[in-house]
C-alpha positions, 0 to 999 in steps of 0.5 A: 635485408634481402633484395627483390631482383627485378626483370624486364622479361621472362626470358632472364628467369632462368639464369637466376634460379635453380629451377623454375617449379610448377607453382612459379610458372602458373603464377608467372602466367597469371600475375606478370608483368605485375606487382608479385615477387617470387622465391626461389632456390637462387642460381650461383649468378646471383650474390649473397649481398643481394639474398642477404645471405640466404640460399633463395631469391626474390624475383619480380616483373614490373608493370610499369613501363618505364621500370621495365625500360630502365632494366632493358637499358642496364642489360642486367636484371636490378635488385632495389628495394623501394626508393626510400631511407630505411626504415621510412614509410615506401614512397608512392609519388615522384615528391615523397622519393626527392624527399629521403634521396634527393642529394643521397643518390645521382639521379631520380627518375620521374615515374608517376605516382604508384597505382596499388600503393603498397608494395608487391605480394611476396610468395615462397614455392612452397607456396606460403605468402611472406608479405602481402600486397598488389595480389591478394591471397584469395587470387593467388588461391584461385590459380593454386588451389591452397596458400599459406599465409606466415604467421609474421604477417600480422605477428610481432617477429623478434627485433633481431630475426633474421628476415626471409622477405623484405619488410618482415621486421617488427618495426618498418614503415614508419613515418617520423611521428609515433603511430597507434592502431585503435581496434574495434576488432570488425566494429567500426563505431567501437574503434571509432570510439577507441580513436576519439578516446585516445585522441582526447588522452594524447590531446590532454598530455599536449601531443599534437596527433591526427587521425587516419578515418574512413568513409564510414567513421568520419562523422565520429571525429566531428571537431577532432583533427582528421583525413579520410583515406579510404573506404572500410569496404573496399581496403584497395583504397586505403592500400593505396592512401596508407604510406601517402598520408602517413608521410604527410600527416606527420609532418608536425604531428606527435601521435598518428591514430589509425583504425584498424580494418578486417585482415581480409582480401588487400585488408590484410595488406593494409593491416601488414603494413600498418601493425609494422609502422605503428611498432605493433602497437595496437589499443583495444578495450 
């Protein structure tokens, strides 16, 4: 699995890639320090074991003050990935990382909680976005005119493909209970109905399951276990519950039940994330 390599400042770019093509300046200009990630054709410093293999690299500048504070003090740039146990969903809180590392690793440093929740937009030269996150595709269109967005996205990719970005696997994200999506496609009573549908079926063979609602559903779950993680209007919000709920809803649950949202603006992103925690398994009628 490729790793994103992070810096504190721009001045490190260079020594990382073979060159620095209009587009990833425009972006850089326009979205660093912050939460997107760049791929270029790598240099000879970076390693195989960070790409994974492959001839480009992923590169990223934090927002976050402290991130940027403990790159400075490496003296080199770092590749991470996110502070979780493979495979788990991404921790956004100081809690949710002590939880997969604690004992696993020598230190844990405080942080804060994550603001966007999910993680960075993942973007080739080409440019074509990989994963979506923290920058949607409509604001990267806005800075490069055209972007594309790769069919993996919101496709099942084969268990085994070889992935360019971190994330693309057909199953990631995924808390230690079973996840469904129901979909209404853009109806939001129709996937309601399918969620209390389902709720009941898994009730009635004995699983113990919640559902992930939204400000406009909840009254549809009147007397059927459920936590409001956003608002359908304004999926930022439920980008930025998604991984947190996940992690504590599980806890003791057999099934979790997500509604599906439009795949539109940070939806997509919620919707990437989401169809990979619940292994692509989406009810609809």
């Amino acid at each position: 699995n490729p790793l994103i390599v992070h810096i504190a400042d721009i001045k490190e770019l260079p020594a990382l890639v073979e060159e620095i093509p209009e587009a990833a300046k425009k972006l850089a200009d326009a979205f660093w320090p912050g939460p997107l990630t760049i791929i270029m054709k790598k240099s000879p410093l970076v390693p195989m074991q960070t790409t994974g293999g492959l001839d480009t690299v992923a590169v990223r500048m934090p927002s976050d003050p402290t991130a940027r504070a403990i790159i400075n003090a490496a003296g080199v740039p770092l590749a991470a990935p996110s502070a979780n146990l493979s495979g788990l969903p991404s921790p956004t809180s100081f809690p949710h990382v002590c939880d997969d590392l604690m004992g696993r690793v020598d230190g844990i440093v405080n942080g804060g909680d994550c603001e966007v929740g999910v993680e960075s937009t993942v973007i080739t030269e080409i440019p074509r976005v990989l994963r979506p996150g923290g920058i949607s595709v409509e604001q990267l269109r806005r800075v490069l005119g055209r972007v594309d967005v790769d069919r993996a996205v919101l496709e099942k990719p084969a268990e085994n493909a070889k992935v360019a970005s971190p994330g693309m696997k057909y199953k990631h994200y995924a808390p230690e209970c079973d996840v469904v999506i129901a979909d209404g496609g853009n109806d939001c009573k129709k996937t309601a109905s399918i969620a209390c549908r389902e709720y009941t079926r898994a009730e009635l063979s004995g699983k113990k399951c919640i559902i992930l609602a939204t400000e406009q559903t909840k009254s549809r779950y009147s007397g059927k276990r459920h936590v409001v993680i956003g608002d359908r209007t304004q999926p930022q919000t439920l980008c930025a519950a998604l991984f947190r709920e996940l992690r504590n809803e599980s806890r003791g649950m057999d099934l979790i039940i997500a509604e599906s949202v439009p795949a539109e603006a940070q939806g997509l992103a919620y919707m990437n994330r989401l169809l990979r925690a619940a292994g692509f398994t989406v009810i609809s009628e």
